[in-house]
C-alpha positions in Angstrom: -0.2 -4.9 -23.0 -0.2 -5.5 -19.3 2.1 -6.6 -16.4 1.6 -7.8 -13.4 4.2 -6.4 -10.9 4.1 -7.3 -7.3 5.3 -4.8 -4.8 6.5 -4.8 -0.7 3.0 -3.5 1.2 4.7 -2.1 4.5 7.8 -3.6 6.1 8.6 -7.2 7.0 6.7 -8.9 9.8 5.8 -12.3 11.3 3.6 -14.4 10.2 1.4 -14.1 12.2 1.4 -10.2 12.5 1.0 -10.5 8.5 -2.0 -9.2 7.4 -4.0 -12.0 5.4 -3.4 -12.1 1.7 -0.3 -12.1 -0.3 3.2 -12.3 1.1 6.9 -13.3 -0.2 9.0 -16.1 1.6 12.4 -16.7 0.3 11.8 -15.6 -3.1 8.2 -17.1 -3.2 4.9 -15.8 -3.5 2.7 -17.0 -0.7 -0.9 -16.7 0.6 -2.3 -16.1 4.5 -6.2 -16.7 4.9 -7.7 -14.7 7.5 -9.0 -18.0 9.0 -7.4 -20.6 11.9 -7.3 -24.8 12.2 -7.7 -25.9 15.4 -4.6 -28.7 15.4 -5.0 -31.7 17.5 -3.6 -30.6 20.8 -6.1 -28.0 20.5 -3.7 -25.1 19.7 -4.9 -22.7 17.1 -2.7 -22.7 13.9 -2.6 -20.0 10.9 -3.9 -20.8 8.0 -1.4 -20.3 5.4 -0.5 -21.8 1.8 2.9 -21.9 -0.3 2.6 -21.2 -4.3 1.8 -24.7 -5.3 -1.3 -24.5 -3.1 -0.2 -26.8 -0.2 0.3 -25.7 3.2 2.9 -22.9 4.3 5.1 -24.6 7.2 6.8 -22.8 8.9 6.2 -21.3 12.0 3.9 -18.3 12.8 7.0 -16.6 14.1 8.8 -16.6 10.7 9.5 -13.4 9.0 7.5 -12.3 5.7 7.1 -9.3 3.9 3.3 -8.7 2.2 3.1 -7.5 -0.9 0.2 -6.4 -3.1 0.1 -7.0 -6.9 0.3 -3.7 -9.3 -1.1 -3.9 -13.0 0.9 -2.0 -15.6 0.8 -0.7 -19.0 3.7 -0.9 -21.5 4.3 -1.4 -25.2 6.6 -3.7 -26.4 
């Protein structure tokens, strides 16, 4: 059988030094694009989502720590 473990990749950072792709957030599993929105007063905002798909606010200087997924075998 296999097992999904997710594990710290590197140390915490901001947001927006994150690199894209998985990252934790109070517990939660999260997900940075590698893309940008260009918000109505023409500022440039991170494209980031929480674990029920919608978008991640907070802002880009909030702390995060990526993580990467492992696969493991084990028998039960």
């Amino acid at each position: 059988m296999k097992r999904i473990l997710i594990v710290p990749d590197g140390w915490p950072c901001t947001l927006e030094e994150c690199p894209p792709g998985l990252f934790m957030y109070e517990g939660y599993l999260n997900f940075k694009t590698e893309y940008r929105k260009q918000r109505e007063d023409g500022a440039w905002k991170l494209e980031a989502y929480c674990d029920s798909g919608e978008t991640f606010c907070r802002p880009d200087e909030t702390l995060v720590q990526p993580v990467v997924y492992v696969e493991e075998e084990y028998e039960e």
